[in-house]
N, C-alpha and C positions, 0 to 999 in steps of 0.2 A: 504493500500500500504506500501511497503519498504521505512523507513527512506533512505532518500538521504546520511545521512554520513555512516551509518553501510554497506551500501550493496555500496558504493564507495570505502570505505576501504577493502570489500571483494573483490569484482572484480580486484581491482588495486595489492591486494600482492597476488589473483590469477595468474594476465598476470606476476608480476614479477616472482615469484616465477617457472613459464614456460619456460619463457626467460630465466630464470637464467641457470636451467637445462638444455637448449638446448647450449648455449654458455659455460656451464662448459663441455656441452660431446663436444662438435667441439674442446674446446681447448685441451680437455685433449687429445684425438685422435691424434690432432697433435704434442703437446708435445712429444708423444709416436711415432708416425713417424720417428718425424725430429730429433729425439736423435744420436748423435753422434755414439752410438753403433749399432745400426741401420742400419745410414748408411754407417756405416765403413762394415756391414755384406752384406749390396748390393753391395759395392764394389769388393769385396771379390769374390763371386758368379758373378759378370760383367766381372771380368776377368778372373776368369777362365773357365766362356766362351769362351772368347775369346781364350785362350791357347788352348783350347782342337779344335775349328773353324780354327784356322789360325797356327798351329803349320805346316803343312803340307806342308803350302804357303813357310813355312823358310826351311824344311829343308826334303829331300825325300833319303829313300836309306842312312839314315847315313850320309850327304852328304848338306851343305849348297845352297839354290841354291837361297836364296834370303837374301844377308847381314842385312838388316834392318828387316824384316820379324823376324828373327834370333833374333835380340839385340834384338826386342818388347818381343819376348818371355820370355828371360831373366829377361829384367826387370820386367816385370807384373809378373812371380814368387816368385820372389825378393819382389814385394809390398804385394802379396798374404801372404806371411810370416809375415814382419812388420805387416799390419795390424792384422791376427792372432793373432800375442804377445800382441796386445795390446785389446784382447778381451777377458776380465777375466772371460766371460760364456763360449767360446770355451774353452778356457784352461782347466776350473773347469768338465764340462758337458765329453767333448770329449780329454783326457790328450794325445791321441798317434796322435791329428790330425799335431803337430807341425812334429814327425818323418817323418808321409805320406808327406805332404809338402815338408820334404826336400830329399825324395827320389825321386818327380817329378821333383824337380829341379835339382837333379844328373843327371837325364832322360835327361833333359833338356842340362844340359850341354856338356853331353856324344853324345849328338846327337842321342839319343835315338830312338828305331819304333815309327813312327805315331801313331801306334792302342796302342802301350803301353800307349805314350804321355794322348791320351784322354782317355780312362780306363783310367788312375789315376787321370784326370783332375776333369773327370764324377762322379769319387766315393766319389775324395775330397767333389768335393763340393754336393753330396744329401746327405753326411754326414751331414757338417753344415746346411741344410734345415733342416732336422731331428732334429739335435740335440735343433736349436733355434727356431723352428715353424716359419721361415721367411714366411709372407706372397708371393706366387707366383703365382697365380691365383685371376681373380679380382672373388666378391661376385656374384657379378651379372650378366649380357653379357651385353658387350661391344657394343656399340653403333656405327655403319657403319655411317651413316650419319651424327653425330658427328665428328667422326673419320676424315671425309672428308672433313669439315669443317678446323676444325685444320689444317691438311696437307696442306690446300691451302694458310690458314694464316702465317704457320711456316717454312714449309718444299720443298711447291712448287718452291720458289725463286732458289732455290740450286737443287733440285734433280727435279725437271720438274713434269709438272703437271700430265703428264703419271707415272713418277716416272721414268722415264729412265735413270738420274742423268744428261739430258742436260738445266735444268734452265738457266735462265739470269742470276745468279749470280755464275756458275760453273766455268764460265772462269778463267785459271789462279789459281782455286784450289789442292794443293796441300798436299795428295791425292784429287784426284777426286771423288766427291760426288757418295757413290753408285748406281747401276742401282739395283731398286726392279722389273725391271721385268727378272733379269737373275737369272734361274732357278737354274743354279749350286751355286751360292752364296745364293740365297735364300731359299732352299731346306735345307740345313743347319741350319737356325735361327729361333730359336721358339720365340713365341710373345712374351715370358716374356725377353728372351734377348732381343729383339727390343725395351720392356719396360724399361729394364736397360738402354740400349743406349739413350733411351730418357730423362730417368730421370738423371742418371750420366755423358752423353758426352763420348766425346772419346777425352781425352789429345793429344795435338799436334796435332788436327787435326781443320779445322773452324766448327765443329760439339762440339756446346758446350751444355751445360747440360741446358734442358728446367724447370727450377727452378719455373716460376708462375705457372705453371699448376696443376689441381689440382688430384688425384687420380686416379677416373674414367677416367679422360681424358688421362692419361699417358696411360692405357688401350685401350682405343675408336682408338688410337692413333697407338698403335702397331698392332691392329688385325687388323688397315684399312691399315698401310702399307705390311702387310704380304696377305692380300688380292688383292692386287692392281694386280699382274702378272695373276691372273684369271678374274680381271674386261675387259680385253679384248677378252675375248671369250664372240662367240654366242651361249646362252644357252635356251634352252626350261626350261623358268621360273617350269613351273607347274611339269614339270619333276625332276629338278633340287630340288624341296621342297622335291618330293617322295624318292630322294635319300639321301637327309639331315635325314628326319624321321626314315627310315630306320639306317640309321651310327652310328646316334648319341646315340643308345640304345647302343653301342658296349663301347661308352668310356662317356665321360665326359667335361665339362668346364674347371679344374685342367690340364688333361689329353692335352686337347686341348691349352692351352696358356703355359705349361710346354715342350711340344715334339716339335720338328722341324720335318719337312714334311716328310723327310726319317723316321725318328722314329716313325711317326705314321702312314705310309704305314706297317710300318715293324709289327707295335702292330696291325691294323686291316687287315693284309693280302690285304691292297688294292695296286693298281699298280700304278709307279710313274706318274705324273700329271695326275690322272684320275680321273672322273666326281664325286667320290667321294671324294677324294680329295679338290675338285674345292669347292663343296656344303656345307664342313665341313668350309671352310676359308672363305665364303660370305655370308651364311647366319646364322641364329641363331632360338632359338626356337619357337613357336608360343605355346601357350595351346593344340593345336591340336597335338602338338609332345612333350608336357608336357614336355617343359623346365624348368618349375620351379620345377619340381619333379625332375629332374637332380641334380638340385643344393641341396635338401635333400636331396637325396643322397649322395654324395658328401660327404654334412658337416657333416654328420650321420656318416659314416666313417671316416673322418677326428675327429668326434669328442670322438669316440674310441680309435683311434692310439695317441690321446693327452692322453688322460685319460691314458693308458695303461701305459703312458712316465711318468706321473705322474703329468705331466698340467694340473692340473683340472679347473681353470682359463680357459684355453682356449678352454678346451672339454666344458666346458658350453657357452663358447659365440658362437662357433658351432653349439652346439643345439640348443640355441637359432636362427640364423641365421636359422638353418633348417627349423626352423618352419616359419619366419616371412619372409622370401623371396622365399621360397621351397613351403611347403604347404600353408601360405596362400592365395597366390592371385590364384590358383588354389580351393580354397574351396567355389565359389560364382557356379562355371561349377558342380564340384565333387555332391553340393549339389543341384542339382535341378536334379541330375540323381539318386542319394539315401543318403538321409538325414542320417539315423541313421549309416550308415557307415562312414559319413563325419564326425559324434560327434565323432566315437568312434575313427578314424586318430587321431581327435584333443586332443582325451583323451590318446591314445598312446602316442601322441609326447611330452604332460606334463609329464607324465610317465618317459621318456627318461630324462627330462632335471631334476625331483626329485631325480630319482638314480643316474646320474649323481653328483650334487649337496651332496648325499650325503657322497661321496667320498667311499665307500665301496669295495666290492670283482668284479675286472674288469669282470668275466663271470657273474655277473649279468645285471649288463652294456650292455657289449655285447647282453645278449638274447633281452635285453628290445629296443637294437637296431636292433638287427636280425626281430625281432617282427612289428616294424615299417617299416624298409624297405618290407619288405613280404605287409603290407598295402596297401603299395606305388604303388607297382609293380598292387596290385589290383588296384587301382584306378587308374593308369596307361592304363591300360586295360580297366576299364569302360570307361575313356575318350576316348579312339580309336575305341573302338564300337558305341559311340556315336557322332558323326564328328560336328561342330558347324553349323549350316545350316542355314540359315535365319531365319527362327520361331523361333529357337530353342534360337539365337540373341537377338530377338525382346521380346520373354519371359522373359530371364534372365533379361536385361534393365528394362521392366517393374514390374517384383516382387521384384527387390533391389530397385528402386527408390521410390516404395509404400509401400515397409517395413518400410524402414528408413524415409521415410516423414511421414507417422502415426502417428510415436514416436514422430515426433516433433511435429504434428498440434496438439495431445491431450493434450499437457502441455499449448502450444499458447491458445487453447482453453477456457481452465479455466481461463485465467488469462485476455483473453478479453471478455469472458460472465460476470465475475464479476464486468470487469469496466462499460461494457454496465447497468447492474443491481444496480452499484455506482452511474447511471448518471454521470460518469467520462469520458465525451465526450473527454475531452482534453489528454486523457490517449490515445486513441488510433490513432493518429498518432506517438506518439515517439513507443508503440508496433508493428505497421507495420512497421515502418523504421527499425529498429533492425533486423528483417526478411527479412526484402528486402532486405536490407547489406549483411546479412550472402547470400542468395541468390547469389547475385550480383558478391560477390567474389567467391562463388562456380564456378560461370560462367568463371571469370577472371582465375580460380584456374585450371580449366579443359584444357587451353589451356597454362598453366605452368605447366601439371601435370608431366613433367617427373623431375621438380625439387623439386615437392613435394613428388614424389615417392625417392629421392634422399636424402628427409629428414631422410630417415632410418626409418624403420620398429621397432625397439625399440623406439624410439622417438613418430611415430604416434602414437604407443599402450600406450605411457605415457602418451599424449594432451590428448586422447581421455577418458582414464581411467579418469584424474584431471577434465575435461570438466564433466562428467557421475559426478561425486563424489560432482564437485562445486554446480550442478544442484540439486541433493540431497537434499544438507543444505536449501537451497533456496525452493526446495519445501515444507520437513519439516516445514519450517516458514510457509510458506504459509497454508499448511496444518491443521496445531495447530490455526491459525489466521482464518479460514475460521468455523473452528469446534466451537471455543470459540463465533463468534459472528452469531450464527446461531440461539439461542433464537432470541424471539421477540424485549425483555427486553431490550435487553445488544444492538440490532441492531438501536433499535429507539436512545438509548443516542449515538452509531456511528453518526447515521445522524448528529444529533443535533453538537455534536462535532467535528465528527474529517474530515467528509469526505472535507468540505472549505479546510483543509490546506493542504489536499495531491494534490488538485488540481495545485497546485504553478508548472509551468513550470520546476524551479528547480530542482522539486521532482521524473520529470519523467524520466530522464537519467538512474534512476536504472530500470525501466521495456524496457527500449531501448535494454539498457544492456542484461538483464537476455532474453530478446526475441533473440538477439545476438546468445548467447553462445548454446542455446538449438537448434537451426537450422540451428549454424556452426559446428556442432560438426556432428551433422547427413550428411549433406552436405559436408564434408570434405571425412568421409565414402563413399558416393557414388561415387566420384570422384574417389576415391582408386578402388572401385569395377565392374566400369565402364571402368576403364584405362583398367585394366584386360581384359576384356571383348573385348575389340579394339583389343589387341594387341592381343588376340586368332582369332577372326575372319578376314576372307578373306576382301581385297577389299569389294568384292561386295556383302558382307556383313553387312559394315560399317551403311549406315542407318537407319539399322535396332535398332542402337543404339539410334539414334535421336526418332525415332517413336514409340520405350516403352519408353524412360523416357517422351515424350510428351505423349501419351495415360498413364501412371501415373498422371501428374499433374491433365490432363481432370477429371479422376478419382477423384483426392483429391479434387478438388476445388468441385465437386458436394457432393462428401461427407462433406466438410465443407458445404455449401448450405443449405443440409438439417439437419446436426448438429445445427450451429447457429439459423434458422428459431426454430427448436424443443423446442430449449433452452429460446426463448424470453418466451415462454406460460407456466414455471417451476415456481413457487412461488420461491421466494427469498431463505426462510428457506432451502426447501427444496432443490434449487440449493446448498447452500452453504454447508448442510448435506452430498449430495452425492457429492460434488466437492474434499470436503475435503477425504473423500474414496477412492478416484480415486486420489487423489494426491499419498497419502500414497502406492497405489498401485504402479504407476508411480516410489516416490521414492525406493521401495524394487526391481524393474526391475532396476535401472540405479545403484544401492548400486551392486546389483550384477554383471551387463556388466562395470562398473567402476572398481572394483576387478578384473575380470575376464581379464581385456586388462591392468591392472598394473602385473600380474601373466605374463600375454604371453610376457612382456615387458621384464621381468626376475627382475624386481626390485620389488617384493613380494616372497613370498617362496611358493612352492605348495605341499599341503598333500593332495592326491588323494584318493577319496572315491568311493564305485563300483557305474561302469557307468550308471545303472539304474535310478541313482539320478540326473537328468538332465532334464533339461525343459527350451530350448533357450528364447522361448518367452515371461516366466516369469521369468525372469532372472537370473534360476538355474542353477548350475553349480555344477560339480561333486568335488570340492576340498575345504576342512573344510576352509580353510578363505572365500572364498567369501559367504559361510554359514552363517557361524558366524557370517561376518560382516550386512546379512540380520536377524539375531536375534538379534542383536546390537541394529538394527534398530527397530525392534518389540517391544524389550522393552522399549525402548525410547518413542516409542508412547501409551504405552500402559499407562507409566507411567504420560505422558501429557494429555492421554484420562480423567485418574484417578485424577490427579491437578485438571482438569478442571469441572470432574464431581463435586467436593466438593465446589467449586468454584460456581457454578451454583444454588448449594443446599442453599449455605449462601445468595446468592441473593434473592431466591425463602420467604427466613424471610423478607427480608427489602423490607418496600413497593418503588415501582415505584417512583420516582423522575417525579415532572411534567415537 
């Protein structure tokens, strides 16, 4: 067994070393939000929203017909400037945008057209989009039920729970809280202003800035209230999906939290408040209308137009996003309708974020992304031909949950046949507790899954890759310990010696441990892949999820059944011969899915080798590191094989110790 200090000290500056990195990315993201330049740039873009929305209200025909209307406009041009000057990347980036500014304000003062007004409100500002890559679309879709949660805690009081702006706390406001369900004002506001107004407020007015909220929910937040004036219509749900799947091929996520109603009647030819319309702002994508392929999309081109600007910074956190919220919670469906096309997406979208990365000639770029979207669209198409149907449910649940439980019983395996074969009765309850934890909190985990979906897609692929890589070292030992005392010779002076003092309660916290991490790591997995899997299928559907990953377990447990029974009637040596094999096999699969999920992370570098070279379920992977780090490994043991053979040789002189 593992000393108790060495493998305490590993596991402890493992969790730190996890923690650390998850709390240096949340900080640093936020540091990077909440910078003054920041949000002097949401400022900026908040009002001149607003100028280009409410200019109209002040002033018609050349012709003042609302005084304060009028002076707002003024002054929020007036602020649009000041903060400008005080943004030395507009300045630097966009040097003519201070002139455009102060010819809207001439505009402004002169009493300028309406349509002139916004044309220059509208250019100003997807100028500075452009120029700074301001984020204005969330990563992900925005959460309705969330969304509605919020509203009734923050927003209900003031604007009513229909949203009509008649709350218990409107009396007496002045302005009066707006009404989202009137079409003429809202028809106007796209969800990323309604996200500005949440997050920035509107001065002078009891609408102050919702400052604790966090992100996602500034999002959840605007698309539920630009939703609200269609929650009162009677809709034929099932119809209402068929016209969502249909639309949404037309535009996008971007597309849809950037455009106000009118703008995006006018970009899909559809007609003002009509049922597509309705379907675009109430619901969102299911697998079945391959929503996460959208948002590849999306960032696939977004991370082109960065690249091209010369952000390669942020064409590479695109790509990456492409892959880890785009394609893959779509690759568990993709691959149980055609495996080698699913490697070969996965081997494209590496593709895109290598060239990417290596900052080179943008039309190579581009084809390497023209390349993956064409993929896309394919497997776009296979998923629409293949509708998720019950069986088709109950399948996919049961081959993820018995993939990824394999993985873990055959490491469990070894390591409680050999206490069974120690006589280390008291070893296996700390090894089943450490499994039933991990267990336990899968369980806990599934019903918190959208906050562990929430931990980022870079993050998971981090835990998951360190968890793969911890397990490794951990086997290796194991591995080399199992092979060395696999003589007779060397096993009889074990007994005699050592096995009394691994029995100390003390000593077993590290196989609790190490039982832990090997069947939370898989477990953590399923929960990701199983989310998926919910959110694609129908209602009546759902089930079906329950009754494969139950017909799995049934499964595993019988396969453990007759594993362990096989295992008691294996002579010791020979356990220990072939345990150690199977370790070393063990370690070269998780050496490779531990590289392979730090690569998808984007914190490893990927050199891509042809796609032939591939073999998921021996942990090959088509890109020289996670190669290399499996002949890392090869030699490593080849070279412990070789200690140990010379090792063996010197004992075979010296006789037996009685």
């Amino acid at each position: 067994m593992i000393r108790t200090f060495s493998l305490r000290c590993i596991f402890s500056l493992f969790l730190l070393t996890v923690v650390s990195f998850s709390f240096g990315q949340t900080a640093q993201a936020e540091n990077v939000s909440n910078s003054s330049d920041s949000k002097n740039l949401e400022t900026i873009i908040h009002l001149l929203g607003y100028i280009s929305r409410d200019y109209p209200m002040g002033v018609k025909d050349g012709k003042i017909i609302n005084e304060q209307e009028y002076e707002e406009m003024i002054e929020f041009s007036q602020q649009v400037l000041q903060l400008t000057e005080k943004s030395a990347k507009l300045l630097k980036d966009s040097p003519n945008l201070i002139s455009e500014i102060r010819m809207l304000i001439d505009l402004i003062n002169k009493k300028g057209p309406e349509a002139a007004v916004n044309i220059a409100a509208g250019q100003i500002k997807d100028e500075i989009i452009q120029v700074t890559g301001l984020k204005t679309a969330p990563s992900i879709w925005p959460s309705q039920l969330n969304g509605q949660k919020l509203y009734a805690a923050n927003c209900a009081s003031c604007h009513g729970i229909k949203g009509d702006g008649n709350g218990l706390n409107a009396v007496g406001l002045d302005p009066e809280p707006s009404n989202f369900l009137d079409n003429e004002l809202m028809k106007e506001i796209s969800p990323y202003q309604a996200y500005n107004t949440i997050k920035l407020g509107v001065p002078g007015t009891a609408m102050v800035p919702f400052s604790d909220l966090k992100e996602d929910e500034y999002w959840d937040l605007a698309f539920y209230v630009k939703s609200l004036r269609f929650n009162t219509k009677n809709t034929d749900t099932a119809k209402l999906r068929k016209t969502f799947d249909a639309q949404i091929k037309k535009t996008d996520l971007k597309q849809l939290a950037t455009l106000s109603d009118m703008e995006l009647e006018n970009s899909l030819g559809i007609k003002d408040n009509s049922e597509e319309l309705q379907a675009l702002r109430l619901l969102k994508p299911t697998a079945n209308s391959t929503g996460s392929l959208d948002i590849a999309r999306s960032r696939l081109n977004s991370a082109f137009t960065k690249y091209d600007q010369g952000d390669f910074s942020s064409a590479k956190e695109d790509a990456l996003i492409a892959y880890l919220e785009g394609i893959e919670p779509a690759e568990s469906r993709l691959r149980s309708i055609n495996p080698s096309f699913t490697m070969n997406l996965e081997q494209q979208m590496m593709r895109v974020r290598q060239f990417v990365g290596k900052k080179g000639q943008p039309q190579l770029v581009q084809n390497e992304i023209e390349k993956a979207l064409r993929m896309i669209d394919r497997g776009e198409q296979m998923m629409q031909s293949q509708q998720l149907n019950y069986w088709l449910t109950f399948i996919l649940s049961l081959s993820i949950m018995l993939r990824e439980g394999m993985e873990a019983f055959l490491v469990l395996f070894i390591v409680i046949v050999i206490a069974r074969k120690l006589g280390a009765h008291k070893a296996a309850p700390w090894i089943h507790s450490g499994w039933i934890l991990a267990v336990a909190m899968g369980i806990a985990g599934w019903f918190l899954s959208d906050y562990i979906i929430k931990f980022g897609g870079k993050n998971r692929e981090i835990m998951e890759g360190a968890i793969s890589l911890f397990a490794v070292v951990i086997l290796l030992w194991a591995g080399y310990w199992l092979h060395n005392n696999s003589n007779a010779r060397k096993w009889q002076r074990f007994i005699k010696e050592k096995i009394g003092v691994y029995l100390d309660k003390d000593k077993m916290f590290g196989l609790a441990a190490f039982s832990f991490m090997v069947v939370f790591r898989e477990v953590f997995e399923v929960i990701l892949f199983l989310k998926a899997i919910s959110l694609e299928a129908d209602a009546n559907n759902q089930s079906a999820i329950g009754l494969g990953s139950l017909a799995a377990v049934v499964i595993l447990f019988v396969i453990a059944f007759f594993f362990m029974r096989y295992s008691s009637k294996i002579p010791i040596r020979q356990l220990f011969l072939y345990s150690s094999w199977l370790v070393v096999l063990l370690a070269f699969i998780l050496t490779g899915k531990g590289i392979h999920s730090l690569q998808e992370s984007g914190l490893i570098s990927i050199h891509a080798l042809p796609s032939w070279i591939q073999a998921d379920w021996l942990g090959i992977y088509s890109t020289v590191e996670s190669i290399l780090g499996q002949i890392i490994l090869i030699i490593i043991v080849l070279i412990a094989y070789s200690y140990q053979k010379k090792q063996f040789n010197k004992l075979k002189e010296v006789p037996a110790k009685a």
